[in-house]
N, CA, C and O atoms as a GROMACS GRO file, in nm:
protein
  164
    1UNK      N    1   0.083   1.850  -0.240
    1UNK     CA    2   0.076   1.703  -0.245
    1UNK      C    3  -0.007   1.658  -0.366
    1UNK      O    4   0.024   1.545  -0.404
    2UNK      N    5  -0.106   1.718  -0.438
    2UNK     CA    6  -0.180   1.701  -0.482
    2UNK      C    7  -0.135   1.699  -0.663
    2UNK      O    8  -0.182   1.630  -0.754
    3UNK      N    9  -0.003   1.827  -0.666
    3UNK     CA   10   0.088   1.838  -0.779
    3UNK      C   11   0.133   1.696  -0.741
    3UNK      O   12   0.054   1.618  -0.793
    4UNK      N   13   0.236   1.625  -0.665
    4UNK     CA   14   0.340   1.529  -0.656
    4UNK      C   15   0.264   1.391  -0.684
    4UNK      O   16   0.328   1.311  -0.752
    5UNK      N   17   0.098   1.341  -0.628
    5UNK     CA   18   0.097   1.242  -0.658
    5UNK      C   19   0.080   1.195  -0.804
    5UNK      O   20   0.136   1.087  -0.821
    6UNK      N   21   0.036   1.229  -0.882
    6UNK     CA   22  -0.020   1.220  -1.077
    6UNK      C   23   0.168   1.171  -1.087
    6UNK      O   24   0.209   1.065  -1.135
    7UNK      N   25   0.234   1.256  -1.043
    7UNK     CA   26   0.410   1.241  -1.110
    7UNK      C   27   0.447   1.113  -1.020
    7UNK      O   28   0.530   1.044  -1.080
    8UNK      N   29   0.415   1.067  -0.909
    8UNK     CA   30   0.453   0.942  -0.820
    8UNK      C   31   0.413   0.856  -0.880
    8UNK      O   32   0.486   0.760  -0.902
    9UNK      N   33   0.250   0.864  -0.940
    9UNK     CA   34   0.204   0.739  -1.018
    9UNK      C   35   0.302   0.691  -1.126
    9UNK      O   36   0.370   0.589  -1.136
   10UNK      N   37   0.285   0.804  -1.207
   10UNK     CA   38   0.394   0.789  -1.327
   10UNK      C   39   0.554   0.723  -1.310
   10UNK      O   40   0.601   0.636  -1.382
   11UNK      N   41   0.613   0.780  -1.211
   11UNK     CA   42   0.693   0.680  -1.208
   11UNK      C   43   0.711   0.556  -1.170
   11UNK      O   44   0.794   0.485  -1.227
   12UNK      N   45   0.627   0.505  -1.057
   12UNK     CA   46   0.600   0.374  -1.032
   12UNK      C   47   0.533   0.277  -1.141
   12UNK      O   48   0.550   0.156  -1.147
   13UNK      N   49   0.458   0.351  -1.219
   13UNK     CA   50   0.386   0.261  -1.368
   13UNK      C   51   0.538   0.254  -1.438
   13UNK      O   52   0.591   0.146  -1.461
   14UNK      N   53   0.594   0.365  -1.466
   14UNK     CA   54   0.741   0.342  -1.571
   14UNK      C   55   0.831   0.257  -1.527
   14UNK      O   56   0.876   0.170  -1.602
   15UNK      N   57   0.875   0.273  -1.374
   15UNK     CA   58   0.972   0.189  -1.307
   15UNK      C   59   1.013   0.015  -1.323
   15UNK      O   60   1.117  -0.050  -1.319
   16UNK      N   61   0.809  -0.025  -1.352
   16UNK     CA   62   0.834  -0.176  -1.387
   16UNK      C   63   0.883  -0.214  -1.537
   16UNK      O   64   0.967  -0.302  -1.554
   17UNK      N   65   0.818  -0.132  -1.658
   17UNK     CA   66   0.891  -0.188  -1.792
   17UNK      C   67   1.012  -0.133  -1.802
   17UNK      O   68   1.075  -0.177  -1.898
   18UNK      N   69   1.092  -0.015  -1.709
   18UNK     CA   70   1.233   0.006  -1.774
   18UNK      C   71   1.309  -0.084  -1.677
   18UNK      O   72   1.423  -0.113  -1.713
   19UNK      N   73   1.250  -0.149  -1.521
   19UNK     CA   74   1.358  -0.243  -1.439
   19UNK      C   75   1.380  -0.385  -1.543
   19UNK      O   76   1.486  -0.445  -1.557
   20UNK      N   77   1.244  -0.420  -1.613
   20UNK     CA   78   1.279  -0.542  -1.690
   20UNK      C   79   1.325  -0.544  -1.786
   20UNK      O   80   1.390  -0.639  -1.831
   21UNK      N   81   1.298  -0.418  -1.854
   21UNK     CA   82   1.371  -0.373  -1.986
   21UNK      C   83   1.532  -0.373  -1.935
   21UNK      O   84   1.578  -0.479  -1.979
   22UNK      N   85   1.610  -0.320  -1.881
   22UNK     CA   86   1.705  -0.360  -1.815
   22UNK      C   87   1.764  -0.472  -1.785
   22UNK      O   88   1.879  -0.496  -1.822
   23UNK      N   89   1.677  -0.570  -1.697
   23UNK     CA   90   1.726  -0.692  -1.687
   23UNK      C   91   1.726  -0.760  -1.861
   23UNK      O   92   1.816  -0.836  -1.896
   24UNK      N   93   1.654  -0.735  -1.920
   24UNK     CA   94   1.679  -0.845  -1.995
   24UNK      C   95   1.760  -0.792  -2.122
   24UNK      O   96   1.788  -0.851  -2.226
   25UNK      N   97   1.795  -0.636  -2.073
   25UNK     CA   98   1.975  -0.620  -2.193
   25UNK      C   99   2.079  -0.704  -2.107
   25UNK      O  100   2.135  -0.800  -2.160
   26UNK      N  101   2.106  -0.669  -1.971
   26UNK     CA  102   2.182  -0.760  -1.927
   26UNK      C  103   2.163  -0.949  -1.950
   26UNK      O  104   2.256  -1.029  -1.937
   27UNK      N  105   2.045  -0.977  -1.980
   27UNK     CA  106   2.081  -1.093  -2.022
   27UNK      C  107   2.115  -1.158  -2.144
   27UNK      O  108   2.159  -1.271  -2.170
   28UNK      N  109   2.065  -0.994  -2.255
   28UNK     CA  110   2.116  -1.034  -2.356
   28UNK      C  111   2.252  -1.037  -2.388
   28UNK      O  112   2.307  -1.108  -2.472
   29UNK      N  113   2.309  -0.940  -2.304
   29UNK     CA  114   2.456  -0.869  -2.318
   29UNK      C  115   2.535  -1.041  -2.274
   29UNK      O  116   2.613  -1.106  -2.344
   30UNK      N  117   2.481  -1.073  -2.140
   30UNK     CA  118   2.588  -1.160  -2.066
   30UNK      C  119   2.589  -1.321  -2.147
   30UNK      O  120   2.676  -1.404  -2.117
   31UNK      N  121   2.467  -1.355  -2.267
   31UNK     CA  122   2.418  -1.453  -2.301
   31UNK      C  123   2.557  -1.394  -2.466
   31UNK      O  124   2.629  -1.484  -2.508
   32UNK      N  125   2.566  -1.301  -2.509
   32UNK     CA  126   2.617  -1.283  -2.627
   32UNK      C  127   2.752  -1.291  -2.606
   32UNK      O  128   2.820  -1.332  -2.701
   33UNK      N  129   2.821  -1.254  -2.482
   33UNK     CA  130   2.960  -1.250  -2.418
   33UNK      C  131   2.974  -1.409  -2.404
   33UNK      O  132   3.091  -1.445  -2.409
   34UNK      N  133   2.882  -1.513  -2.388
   34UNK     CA  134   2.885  -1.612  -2.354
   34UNK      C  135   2.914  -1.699  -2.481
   34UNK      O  136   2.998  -1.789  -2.475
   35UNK      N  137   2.840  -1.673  -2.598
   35UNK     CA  138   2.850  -1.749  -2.719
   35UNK      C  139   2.964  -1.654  -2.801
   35UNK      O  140   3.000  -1.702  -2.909
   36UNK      N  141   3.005  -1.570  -2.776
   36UNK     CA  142   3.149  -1.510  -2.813
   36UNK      C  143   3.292  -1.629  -2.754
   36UNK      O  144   3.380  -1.681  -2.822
   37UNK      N  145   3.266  -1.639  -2.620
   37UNK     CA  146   3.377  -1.722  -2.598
   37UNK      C  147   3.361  -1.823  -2.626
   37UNK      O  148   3.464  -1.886  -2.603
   38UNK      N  149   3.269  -1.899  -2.675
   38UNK     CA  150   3.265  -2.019  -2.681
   38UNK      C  151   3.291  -2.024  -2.806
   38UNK      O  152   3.331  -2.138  -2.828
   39UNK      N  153   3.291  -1.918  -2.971
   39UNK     CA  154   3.306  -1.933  -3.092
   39UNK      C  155   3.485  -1.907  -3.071
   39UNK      O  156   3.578  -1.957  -3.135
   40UNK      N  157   3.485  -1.832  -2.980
   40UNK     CA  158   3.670  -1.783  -2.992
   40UNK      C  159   3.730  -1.904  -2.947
   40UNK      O  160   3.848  -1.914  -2.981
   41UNK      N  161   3.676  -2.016  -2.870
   41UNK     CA  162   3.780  -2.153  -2.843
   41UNK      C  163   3.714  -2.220  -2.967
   41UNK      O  164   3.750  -2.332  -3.003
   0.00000   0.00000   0.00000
């Protein structure tokens, strides 16, 4: 137990900047798909 917690920390510290890092490609992705259709009409 003593190996597993140091590696539990670590991922729970990483988990929060790669979940938002994430969200906010998807918002870049869905925001660029957005001003694509709007230059193609």
């Amino acid at each position: 137990m003593r190996t597993l917690s140091p590696h539990l920390g670590q991922a729970s510290a990483w988990s929060g900047p790669i979940l938002f890092f994430g969200l906010a490609l998807i918002l870049i992705e869905s925001a660029t798909r957005f001003s694509r259709r709007r230059t193609l009409k």
